[in-house]
N, C-alpha and C positions, 0 to 999 in steps of 0.2 A: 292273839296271833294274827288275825286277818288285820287289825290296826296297825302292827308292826309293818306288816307286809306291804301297806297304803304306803305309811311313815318314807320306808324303806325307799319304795316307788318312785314316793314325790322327791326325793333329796337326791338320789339318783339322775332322775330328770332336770332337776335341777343343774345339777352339777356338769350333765352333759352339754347341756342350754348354754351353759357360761363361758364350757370350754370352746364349744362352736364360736360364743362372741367373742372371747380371748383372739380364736382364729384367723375371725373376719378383721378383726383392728390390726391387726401383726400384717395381715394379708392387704390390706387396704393402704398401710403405711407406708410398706415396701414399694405400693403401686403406685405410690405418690412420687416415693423417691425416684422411683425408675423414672416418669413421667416428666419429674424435675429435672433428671440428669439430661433427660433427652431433648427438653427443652435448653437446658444451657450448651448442650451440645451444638443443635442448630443455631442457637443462638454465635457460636464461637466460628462458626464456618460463617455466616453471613458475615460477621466484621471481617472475617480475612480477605473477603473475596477484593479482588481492585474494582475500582469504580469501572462502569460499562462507558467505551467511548462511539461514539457517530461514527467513528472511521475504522478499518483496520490498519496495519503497519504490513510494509512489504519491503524488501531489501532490494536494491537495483544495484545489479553487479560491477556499474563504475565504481561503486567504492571501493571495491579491491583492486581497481584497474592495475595498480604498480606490482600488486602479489604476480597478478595473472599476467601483465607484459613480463615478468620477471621468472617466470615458470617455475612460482614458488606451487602453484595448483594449477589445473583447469576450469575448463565451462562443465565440467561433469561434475568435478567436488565442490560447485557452488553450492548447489543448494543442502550440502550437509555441510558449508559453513554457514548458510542462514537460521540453520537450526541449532548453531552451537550457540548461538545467538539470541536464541528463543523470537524465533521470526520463522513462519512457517509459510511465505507467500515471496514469490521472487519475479525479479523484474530483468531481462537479457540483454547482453549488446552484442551485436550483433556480428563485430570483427571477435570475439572471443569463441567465434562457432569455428574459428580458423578453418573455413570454406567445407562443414559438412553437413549445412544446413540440408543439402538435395540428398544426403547419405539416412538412406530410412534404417541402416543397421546402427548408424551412432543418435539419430531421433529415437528408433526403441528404445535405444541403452538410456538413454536419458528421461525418460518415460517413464522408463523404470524405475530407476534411481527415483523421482519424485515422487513418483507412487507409494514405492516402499517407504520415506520418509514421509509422505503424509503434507506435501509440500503442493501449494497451487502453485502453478504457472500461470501470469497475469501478463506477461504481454515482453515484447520483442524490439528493443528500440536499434532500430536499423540506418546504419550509415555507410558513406561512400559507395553510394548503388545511382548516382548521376542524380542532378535535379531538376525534382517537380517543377521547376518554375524557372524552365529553361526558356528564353524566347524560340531558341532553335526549336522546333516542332518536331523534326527527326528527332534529334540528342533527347525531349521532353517524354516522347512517344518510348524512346529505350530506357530509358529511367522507370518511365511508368512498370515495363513487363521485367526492370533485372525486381521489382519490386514483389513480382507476383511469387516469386519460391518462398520468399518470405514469410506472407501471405499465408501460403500452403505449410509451411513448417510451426509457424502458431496455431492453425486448425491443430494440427494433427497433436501437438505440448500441450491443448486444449486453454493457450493465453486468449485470452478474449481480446487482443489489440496487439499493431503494430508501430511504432511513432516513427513519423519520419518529417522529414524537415522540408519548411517552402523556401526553398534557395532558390537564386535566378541573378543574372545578372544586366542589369539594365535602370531606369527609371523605377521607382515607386508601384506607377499605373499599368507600368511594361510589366512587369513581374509579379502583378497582384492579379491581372488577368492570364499572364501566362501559369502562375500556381492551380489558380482556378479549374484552369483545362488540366493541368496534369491530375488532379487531387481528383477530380470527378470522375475522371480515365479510372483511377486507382481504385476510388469508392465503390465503384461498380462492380468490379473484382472482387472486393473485401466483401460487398454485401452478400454475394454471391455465395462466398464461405461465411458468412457472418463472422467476420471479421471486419475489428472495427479498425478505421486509420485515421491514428490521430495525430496532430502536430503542435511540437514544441516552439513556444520561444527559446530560439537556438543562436541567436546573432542575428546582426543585417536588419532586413526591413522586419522582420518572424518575432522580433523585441519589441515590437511596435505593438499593444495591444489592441488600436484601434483599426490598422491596416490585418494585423492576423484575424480580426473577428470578423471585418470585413471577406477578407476570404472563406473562412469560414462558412458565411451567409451566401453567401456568390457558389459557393458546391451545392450546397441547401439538399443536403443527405445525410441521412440520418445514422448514417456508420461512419459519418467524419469529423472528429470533433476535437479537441483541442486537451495539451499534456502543460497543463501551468505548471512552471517552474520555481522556484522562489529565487531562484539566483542568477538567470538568464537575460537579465531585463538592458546587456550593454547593447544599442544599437550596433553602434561601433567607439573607435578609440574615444573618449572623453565625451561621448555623447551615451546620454541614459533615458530609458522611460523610467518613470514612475512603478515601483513595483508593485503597490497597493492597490494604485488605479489597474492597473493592468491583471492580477489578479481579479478584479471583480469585473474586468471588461471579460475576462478568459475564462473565467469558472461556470458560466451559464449553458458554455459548449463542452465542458470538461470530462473526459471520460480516466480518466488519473492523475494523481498530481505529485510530482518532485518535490518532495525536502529536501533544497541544497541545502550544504552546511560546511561553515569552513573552520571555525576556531571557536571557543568557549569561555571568552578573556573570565564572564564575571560569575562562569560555575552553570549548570545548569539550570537551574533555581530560576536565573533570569529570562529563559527563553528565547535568550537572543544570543544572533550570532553573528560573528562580525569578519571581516577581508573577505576577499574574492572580491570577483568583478561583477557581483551580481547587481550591484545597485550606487549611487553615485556618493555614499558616506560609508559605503563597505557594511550597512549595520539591516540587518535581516530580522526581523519582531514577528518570531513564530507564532506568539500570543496573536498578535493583529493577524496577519494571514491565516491562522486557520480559522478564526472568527469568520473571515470574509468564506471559505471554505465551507464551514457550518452554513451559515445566512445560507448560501447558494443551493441546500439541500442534499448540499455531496456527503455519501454515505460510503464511498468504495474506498479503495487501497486509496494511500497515500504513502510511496515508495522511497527509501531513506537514500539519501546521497548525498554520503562526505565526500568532499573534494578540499581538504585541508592537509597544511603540512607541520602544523604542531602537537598533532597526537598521529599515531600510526593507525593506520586505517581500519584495524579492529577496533580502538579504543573512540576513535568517532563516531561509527558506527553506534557505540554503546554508548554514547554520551547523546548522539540524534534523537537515537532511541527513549531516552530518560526525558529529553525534551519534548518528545511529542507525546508520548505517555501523560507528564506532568499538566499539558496543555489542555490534553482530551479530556484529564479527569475533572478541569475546570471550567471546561462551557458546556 
């Protein structure tokens, strides 16, 4: 009887023994599986994700310019069209504020609005307020202050920059020294709100890269700095700079940069874009300038603007968009 009872014991224990390792293999298996799944899971999310670019994208409200003259929207439903867009960073012009830039109840509203959509405000590009680079010294001196609400209205949108233009009329050297004094007048203001003022090749001498960097230098402050354009480069009628060189003469002062873009003859795929008057064969090689872009160490918005008339100005928009995308994912 006590033999049995041993017998009994050991096959018992046994049996329990086995069934725990039965357990542990069932239980270890599953943990494999779960383990594996989780890994091909992550693994399924890292290929989705899009390549990370240098730059971000930000939409500048010229491209709607014909919606907005046309009171198909306002400057308030902008930036819930740059979201429809999958662009969450907006770039202003200035006559679209239809004079309420000094109205702090239509700046909340609009505040708001950006806020709630999750939308930067990046900057303010300001026109028909007189020019920086006026000989007249009164007219240059009222230019400077219609400039300063501006100024005060990107503090408050929290755009970190205002672009404005060195227009003047005179000589080269007349109007490179007269910008000089307006732009410094200006910067001193700007720094003041930290706000930065920057200027575009916009026409005239300002197309000129070597005369704009020269100005530039001649402020020698450090909240004035330069809005390269890709498509701006006509001095005037049938006279051109060089937009490549000019890009890389303008990109070492660059506090944002304009993607003009006018037409898509050969698909997106190719990166180029071609008409406008931005350069002396109409042909615009986003691949090359944003290279030049990269090299220069610029890492901030670079704000879309179609200005074409063979796609309606949402569809440029999204073909700009595809282009620069495609661009970023490749340098």
């Amino acid at each position: 009887m006590k033999q049995l009872t041993m017998n009994l014991f050991k096959n018992t224990t046994l049996a329990f023994g086995s069934l725990l390792l039965l357990l542990f293999v069932v239980s270890s298996c599953g943990s494999n599986s779960s383990t594996e799944q989780t890994e091909a899971d992550s693994t399924t999310v890292v290929l989705d994700e899009k390549p990370e670019m240098f730059f971000k994208i930000s939409l500048a409200e010229w491209s709607y310019h014909k919606a907005l003259q046309a009171n198909e929207f306002t400057n308030l439903d902008f930036p819930g069209k740059a979201v429809e867009l999958g662009i969450n960073a907006v770039e202003y012009v200035s006559v679209f504020f239809d004079g309420n830039e000094q109205d702090q109840d239509y700046l909340n509203k609009l505040k708001s609005i950006t806020d709630s959509l999750g939308v930067t405000n990046v900057l303010i590009m300001v026109d028909r307020e007189g020019n920086l680079g006026d000989l007249d010294e009164a007219k240059r001196i009222e230019s400077v202050e219609n400039h300063y609400k501006w100024v005060d209205a990107a503090k408050f949108l929290g755009c970190h920059s205002i672009r404005v233009n060195a227009r003047g009329e005179g000589t080269s050297e007349e109007v490179k020294a007269a910008a000089i004094d307006g732009l410094s007048r200006l910067s001193e203001y700007g720094a003041e709100k930290g706000i930065n003022i920057i200027v575009e090749n916009h026409g005239g001498y300002s197309s000129d890269g070597t005369w704009l960097t020269e100005v530039i230098k001649g402020v020698n402050n450090p909240f004035c700095g330069t809005l390269p354009d890709f498509g701006n480069f006509r001095i005037e009628e049938g006279k051109y700079y060089d937009i490549y060189k000019g890009m890389e003469e303008m990109m070492p002062f660059a506090k944002g940069v304009s993607a003009k873009a006018y037409a898509f003859d050969n698909g997106p795929e190719s990166a180029v874009t071609t008409g406008g008057h931005g350069s002396e064969d109409g042909i615009i090689d986003f691949g090359r300038i944003m290279k030049i872009v990269k090299d220069a160490g610029y890492t901030g918005y670079v704000g879309i603007e179609f200005e074409g008339d063979g796609l309606s100005e949402k569809e440029g928009i999204i073909k700009t968009k595809e282009v620069l995308e495609l661009v970023g994912s490749q340098l």
